[in-house]
C-alpha atoms as an extended CHARMM CRD file, in Angstrom:
* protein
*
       187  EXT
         1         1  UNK       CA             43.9750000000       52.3200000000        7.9810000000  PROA      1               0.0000000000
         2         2  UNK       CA             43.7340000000       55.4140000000        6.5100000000  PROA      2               0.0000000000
         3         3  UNK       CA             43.2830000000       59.2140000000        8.0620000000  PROA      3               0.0000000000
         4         4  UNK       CA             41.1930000000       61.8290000000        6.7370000000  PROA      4               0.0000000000
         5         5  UNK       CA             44.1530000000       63.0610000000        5.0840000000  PROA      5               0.0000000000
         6         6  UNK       CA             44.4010000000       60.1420000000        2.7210000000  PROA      6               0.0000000000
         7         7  UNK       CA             47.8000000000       59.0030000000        4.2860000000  PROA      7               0.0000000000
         8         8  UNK       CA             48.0260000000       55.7810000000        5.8110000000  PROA      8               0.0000000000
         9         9  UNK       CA             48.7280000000       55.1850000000        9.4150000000  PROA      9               0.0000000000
        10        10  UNK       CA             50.8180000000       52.3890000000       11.0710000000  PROA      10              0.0000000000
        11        11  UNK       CA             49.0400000000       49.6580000000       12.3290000000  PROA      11              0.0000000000
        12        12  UNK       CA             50.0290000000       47.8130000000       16.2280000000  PROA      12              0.0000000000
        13        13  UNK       CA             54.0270000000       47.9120000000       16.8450000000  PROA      13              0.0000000000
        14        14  UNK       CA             54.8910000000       50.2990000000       14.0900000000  PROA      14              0.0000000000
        15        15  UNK       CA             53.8800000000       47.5500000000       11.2030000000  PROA      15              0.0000000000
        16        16  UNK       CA             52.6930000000       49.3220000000        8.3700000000  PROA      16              0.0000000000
        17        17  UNK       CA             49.1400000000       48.4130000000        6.9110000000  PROA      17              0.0000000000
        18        18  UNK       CA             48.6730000000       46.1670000000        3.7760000000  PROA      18              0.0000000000
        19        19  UNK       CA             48.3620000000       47.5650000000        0.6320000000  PROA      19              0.0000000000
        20        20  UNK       CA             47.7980000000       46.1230000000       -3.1090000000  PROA      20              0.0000000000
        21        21  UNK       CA             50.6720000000       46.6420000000       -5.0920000000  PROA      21              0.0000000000
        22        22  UNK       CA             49.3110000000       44.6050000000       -7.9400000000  PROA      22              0.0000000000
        23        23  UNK       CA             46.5970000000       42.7520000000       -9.4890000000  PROA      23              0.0000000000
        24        24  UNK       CA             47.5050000000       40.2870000000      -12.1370000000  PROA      24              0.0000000000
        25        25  UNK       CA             45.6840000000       37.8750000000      -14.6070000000  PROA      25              0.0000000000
        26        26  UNK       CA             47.3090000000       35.5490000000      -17.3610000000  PROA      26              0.0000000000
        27        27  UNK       CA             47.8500000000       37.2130000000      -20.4370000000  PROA      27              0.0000000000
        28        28  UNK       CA             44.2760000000       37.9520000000      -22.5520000000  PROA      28              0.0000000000
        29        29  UNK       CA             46.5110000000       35.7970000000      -24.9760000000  PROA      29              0.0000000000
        30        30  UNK       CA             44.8820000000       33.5570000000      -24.5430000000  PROA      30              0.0000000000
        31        31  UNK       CA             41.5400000000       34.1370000000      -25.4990000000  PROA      31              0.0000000000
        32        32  UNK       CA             42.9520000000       34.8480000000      -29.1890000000  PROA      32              0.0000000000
        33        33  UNK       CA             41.5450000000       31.3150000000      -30.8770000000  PROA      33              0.0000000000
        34        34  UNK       CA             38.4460000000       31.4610000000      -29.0500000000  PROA      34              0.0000000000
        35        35  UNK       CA             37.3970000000       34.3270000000      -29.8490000000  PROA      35              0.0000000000
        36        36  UNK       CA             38.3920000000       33.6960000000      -33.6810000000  PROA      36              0.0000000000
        37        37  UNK       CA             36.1210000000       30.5580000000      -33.2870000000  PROA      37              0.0000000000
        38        38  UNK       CA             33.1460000000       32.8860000000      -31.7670000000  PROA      38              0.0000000000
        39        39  UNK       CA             33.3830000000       35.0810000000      -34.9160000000  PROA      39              0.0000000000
        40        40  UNK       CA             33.6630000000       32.1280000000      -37.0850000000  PROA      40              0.0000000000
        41        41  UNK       CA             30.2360000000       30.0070000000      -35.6370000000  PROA      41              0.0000000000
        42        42  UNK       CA             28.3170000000       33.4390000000      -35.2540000000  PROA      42              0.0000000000
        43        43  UNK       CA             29.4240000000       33.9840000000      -38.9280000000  PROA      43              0.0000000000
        44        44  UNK       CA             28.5680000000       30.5760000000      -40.2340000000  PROA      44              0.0000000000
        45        45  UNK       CA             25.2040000000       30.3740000000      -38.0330000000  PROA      45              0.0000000000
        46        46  UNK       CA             24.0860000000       33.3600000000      -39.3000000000  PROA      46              0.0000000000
        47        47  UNK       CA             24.6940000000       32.4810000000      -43.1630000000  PROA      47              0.0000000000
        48        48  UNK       CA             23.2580000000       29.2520000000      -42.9550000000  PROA      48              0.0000000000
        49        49  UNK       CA             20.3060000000       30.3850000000      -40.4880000000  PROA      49              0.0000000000
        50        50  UNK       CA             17.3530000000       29.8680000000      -42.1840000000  PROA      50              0.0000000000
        51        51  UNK       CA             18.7430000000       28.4800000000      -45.3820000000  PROA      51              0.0000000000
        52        52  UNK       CA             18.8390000000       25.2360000000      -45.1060000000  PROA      52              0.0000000000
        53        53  UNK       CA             15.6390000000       23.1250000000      -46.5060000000  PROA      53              0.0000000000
        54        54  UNK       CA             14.4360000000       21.2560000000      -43.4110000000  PROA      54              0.0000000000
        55        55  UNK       CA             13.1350000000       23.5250000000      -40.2230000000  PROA      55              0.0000000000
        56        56  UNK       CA             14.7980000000       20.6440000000      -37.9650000000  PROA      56              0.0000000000
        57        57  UNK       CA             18.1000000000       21.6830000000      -39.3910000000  PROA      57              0.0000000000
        58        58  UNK       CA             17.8930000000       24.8220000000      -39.1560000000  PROA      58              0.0000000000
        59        59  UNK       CA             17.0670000000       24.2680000000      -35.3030000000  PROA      59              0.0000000000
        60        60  UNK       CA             20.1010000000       21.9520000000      -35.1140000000  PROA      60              0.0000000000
        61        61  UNK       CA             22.0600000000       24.6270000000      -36.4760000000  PROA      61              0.0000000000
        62        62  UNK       CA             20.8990000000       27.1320000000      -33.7170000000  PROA      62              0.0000000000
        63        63  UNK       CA             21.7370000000       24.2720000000      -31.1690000000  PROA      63              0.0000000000
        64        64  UNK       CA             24.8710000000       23.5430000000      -32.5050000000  PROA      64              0.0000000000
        65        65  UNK       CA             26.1220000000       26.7960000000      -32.5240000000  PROA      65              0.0000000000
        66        66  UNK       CA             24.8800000000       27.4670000000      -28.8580000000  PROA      66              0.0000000000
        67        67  UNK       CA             26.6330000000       24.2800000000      -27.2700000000  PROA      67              0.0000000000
        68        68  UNK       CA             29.6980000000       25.2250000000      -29.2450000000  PROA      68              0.0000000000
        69        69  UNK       CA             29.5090000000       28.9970000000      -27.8910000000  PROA      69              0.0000000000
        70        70  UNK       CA             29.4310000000       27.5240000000      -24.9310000000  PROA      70              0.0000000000
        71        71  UNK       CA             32.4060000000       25.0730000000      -24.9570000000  PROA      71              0.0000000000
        72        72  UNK       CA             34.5310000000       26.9260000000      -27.3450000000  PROA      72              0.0000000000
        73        73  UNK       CA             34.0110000000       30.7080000000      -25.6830000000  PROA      73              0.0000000000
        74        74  UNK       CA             32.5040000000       30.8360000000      -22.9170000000  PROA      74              0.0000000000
        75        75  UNK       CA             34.3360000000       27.8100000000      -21.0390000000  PROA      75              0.0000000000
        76        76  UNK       CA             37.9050000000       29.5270000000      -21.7020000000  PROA      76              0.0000000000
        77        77  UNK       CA             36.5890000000       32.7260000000      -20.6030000000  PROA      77              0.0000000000
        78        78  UNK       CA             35.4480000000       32.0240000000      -17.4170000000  PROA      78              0.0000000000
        79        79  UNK       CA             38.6230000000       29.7300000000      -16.5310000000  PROA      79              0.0000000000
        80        80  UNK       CA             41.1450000000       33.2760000000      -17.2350000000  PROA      80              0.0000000000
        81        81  UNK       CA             38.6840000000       35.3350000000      -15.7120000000  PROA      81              0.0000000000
        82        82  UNK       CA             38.6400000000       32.9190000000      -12.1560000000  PROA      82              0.0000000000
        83        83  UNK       CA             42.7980000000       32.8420000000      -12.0410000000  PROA      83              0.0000000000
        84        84  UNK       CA             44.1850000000       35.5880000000      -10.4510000000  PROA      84              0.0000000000
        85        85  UNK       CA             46.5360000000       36.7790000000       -8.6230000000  PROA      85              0.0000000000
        86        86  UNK       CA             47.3250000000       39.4760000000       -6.1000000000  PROA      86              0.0000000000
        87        87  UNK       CA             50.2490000000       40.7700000000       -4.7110000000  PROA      87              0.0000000000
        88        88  UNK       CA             50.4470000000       43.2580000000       -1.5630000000  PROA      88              0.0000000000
        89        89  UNK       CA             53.4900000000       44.6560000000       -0.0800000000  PROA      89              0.0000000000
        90        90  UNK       CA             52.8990000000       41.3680000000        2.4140000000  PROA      90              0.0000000000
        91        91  UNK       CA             52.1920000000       38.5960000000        0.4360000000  PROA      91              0.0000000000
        92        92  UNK       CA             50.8950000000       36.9180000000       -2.7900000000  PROA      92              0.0000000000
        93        93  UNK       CA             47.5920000000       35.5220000000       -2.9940000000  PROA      93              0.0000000000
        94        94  UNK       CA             46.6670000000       32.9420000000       -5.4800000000  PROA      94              0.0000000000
        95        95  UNK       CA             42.9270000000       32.2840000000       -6.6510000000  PROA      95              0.0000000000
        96        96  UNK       CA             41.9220000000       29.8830000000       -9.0170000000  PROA      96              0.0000000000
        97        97  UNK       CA             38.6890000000       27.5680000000       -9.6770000000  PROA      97              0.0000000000
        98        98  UNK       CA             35.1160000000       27.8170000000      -10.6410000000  PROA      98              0.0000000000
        99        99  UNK       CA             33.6380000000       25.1240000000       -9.1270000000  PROA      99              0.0000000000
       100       100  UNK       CA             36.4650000000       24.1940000000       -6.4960000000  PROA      100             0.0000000000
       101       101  UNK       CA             37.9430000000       27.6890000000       -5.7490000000  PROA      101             0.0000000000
       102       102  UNK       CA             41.3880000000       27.6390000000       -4.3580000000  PROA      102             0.0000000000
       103       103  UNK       CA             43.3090000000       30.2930000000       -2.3710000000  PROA      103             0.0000000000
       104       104  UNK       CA             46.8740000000       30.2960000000       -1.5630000000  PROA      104             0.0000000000
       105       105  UNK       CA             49.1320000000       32.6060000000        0.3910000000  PROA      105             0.0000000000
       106       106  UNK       CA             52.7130000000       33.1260000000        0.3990000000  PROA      106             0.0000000000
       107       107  UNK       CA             54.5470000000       35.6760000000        3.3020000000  PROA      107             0.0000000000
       108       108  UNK       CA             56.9370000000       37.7630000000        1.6050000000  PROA      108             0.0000000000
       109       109  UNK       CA             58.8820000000       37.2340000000        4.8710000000  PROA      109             0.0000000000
       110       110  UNK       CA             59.6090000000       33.6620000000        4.7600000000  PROA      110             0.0000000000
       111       111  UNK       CA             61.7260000000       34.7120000000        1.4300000000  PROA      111             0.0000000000
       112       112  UNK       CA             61.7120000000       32.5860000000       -1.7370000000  PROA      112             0.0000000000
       113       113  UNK       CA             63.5540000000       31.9250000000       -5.3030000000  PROA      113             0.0000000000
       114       114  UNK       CA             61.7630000000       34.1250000000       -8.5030000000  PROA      114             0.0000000000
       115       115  UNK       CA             62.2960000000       32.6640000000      -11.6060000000  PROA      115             0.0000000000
       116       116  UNK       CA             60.9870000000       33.6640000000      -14.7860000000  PROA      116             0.0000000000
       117       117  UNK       CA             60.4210000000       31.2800000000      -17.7370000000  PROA      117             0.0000000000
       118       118  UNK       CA             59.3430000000       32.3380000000      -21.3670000000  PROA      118             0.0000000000
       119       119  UNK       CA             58.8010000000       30.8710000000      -24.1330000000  PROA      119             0.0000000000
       120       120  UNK       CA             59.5540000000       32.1360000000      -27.9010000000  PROA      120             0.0000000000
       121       121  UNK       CA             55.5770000000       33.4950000000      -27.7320000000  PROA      121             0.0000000000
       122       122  UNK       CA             55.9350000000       34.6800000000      -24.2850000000  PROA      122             0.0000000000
       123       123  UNK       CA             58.8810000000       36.9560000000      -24.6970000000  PROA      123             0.0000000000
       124       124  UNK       CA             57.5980000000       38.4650000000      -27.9840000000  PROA      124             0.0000000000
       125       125  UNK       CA             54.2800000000       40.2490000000      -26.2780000000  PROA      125             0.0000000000
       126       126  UNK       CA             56.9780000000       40.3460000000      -22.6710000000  PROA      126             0.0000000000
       127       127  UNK       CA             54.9090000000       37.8470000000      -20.7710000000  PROA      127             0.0000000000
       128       128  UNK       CA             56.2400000000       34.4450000000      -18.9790000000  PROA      128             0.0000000000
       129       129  UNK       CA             55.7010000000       32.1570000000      -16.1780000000  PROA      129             0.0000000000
       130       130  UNK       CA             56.7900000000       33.4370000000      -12.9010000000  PROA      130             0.0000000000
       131       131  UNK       CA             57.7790000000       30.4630000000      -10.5820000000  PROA      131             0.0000000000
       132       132  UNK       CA             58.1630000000       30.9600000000       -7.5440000000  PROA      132             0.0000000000
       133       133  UNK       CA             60.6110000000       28.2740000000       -5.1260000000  PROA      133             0.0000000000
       134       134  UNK       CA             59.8040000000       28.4990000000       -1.6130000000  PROA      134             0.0000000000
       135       135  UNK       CA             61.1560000000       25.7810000000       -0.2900000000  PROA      135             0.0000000000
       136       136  UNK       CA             57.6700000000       23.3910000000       -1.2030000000  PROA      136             0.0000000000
       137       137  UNK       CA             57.5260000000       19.9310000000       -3.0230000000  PROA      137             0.0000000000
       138       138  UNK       CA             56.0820000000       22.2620000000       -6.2740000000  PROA      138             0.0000000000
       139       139  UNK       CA             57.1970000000       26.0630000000       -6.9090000000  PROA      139             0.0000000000
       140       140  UNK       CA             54.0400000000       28.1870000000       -7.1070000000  PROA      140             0.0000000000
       141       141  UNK       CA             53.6850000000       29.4270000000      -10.4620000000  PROA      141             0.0000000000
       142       142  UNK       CA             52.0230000000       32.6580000000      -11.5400000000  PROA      142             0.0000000000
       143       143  UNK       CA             51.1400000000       31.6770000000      -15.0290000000  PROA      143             0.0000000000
       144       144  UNK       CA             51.8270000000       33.7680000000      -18.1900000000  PROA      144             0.0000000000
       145       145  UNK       CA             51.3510000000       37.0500000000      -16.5530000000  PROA      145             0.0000000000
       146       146  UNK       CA             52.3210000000       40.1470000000      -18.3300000000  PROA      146             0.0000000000
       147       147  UNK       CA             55.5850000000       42.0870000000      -17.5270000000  PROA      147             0.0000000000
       148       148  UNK       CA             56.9480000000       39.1840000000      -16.3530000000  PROA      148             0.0000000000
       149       149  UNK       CA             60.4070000000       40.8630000000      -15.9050000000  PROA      149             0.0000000000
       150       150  UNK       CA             58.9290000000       43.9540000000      -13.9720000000  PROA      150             0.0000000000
       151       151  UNK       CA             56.8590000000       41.2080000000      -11.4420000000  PROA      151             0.0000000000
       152       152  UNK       CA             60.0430000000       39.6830000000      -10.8930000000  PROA      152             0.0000000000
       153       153  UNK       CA             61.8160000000       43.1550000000       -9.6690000000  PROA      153             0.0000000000
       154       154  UNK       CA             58.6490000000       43.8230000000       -7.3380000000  PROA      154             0.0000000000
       155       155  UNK       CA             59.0200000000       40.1660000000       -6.2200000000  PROA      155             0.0000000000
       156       156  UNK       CA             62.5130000000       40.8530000000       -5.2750000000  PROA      156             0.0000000000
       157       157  UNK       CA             61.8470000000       44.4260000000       -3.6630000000  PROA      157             0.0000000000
       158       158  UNK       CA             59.1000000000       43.2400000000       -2.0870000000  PROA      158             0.0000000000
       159       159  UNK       CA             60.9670000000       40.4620000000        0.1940000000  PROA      159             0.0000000000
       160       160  UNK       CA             64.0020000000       42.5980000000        0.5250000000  PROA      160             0.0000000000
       161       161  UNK       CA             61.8460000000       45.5020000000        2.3340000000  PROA      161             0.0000000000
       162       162  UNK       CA             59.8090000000       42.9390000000        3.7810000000  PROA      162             0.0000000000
       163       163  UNK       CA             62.2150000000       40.9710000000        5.6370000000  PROA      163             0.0000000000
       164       164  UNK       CA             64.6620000000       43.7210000000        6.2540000000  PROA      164             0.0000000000
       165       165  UNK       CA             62.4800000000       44.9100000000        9.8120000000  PROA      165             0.0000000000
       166       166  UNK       CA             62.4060000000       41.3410000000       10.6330000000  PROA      166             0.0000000000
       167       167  UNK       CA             66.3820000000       41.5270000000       10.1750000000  PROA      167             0.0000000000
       168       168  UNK       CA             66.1630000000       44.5940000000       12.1360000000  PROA      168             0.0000000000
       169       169  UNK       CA             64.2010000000       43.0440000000       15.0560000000  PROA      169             0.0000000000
       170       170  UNK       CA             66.4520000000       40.2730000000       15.2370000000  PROA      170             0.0000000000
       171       171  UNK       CA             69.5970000000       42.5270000000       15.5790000000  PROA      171             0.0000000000
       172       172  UNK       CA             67.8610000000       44.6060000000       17.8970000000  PROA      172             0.0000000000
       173       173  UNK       CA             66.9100000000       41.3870000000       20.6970000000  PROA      173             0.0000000000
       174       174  UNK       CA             69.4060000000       40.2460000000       22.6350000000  PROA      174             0.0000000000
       175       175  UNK       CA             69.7310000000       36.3040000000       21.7350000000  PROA      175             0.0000000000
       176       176  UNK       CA             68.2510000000       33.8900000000       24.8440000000  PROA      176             0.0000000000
       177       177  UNK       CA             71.5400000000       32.0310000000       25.1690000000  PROA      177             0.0000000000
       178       178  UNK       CA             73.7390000000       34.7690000000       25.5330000000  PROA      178             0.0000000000
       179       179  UNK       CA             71.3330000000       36.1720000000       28.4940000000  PROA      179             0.0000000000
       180       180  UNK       CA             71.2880000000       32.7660000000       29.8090000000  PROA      180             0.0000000000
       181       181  UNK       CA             75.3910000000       32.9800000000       29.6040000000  PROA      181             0.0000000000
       182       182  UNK       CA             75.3620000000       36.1650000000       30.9410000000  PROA      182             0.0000000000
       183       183  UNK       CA             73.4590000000       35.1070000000       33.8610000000  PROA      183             0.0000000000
       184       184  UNK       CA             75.2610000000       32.0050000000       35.0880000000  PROA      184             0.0000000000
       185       185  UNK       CA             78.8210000000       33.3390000000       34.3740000000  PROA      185             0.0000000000
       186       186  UNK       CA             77.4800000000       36.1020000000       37.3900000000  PROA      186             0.0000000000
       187       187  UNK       CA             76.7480000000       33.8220000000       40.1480000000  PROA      187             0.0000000000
């Protein structure tokens, strides 16, 4: 919530409200070779529109270069622009799919392992895999995201202010057994 100041208020029991921290995609990478291939069939269509000595061909042609828009450009396009990721100082949210969408959420406050993983390509534009271990069957993996490095430190900061009130809390209650102690030992 926020007051007609601009600052932002705290929510029931002092918790602080949810904000984005980040927004994240896989790297534009990789839409390098498909948009080489776009330039490339636009190029070729548009030599060989109109030249060729049958009308049917040149119709094929047209045809051909649509479907292969299609496939070649527009198919990897929408599959980077439909995975993304979000982090907020409370969790990560994972979205992919086009025609099964999937969400996913992971608490900062149930703490998990960051890794980063890069390969040769990856660490020369400072990108990489973040995989993250929370205790599943298969580490949730933000894919080729850029800054890898820099997500990993907000990761890390992230669950260490996250779970320190929960710490805090914890201290702060007395445990149930030693009130149940307490009370027997004073009969």
């Amino acid at each position: 919530m926020t007051n007609s100041a601009g600052m932002t208020e705290t929510g029931p029991a002092g918790a602080s409200a949810e904000h984005v921290v980040a927004r994240l995609r896989p790297h534009a990478r990789v839409l390098f070779w498909p948009t080489i291939l776009l330039f490339v069939v636009c190029g070729a269509t548009g030599y060989y529109a109109g030249n060729l000595p049958e009308p049917w061909q040149n119709t094929a042609l047209i045809w051909g270069a649509v479907v292969a828009i299609l496939l070649l450009w527009v198919l990897p396009l929408v599959s980077w622009l439909n995975r993304r990721y979000t982090i907020t100082t409370r969790r990560i949210i994972f979205r992919h799919g086009f025609f099964v969408r999937t969400r996913q959420e992971l608490l900062h406050s149930r703490g998990y392992d960051v890794t980063v993983r890069q390969n040769w390509l990856q660490s020369a534009f400072r990108s990489g895999n973040v995989l993250i271990n929370s205790g599943l069957e298969h580490p949730l993996v933000l894919k080729d995201v850029p800054n890898a490095a820099l997500v990993q430190k907000v990761l890390h900061d992230l669950m260490e202010d996250t779970r320190a009130p929960i710490a805090q809390r914890r201290e702060e209650q007395p445990l149930l057994g030693d009130g149940f102690r307490q009370g027997r030992s004073g009969r």
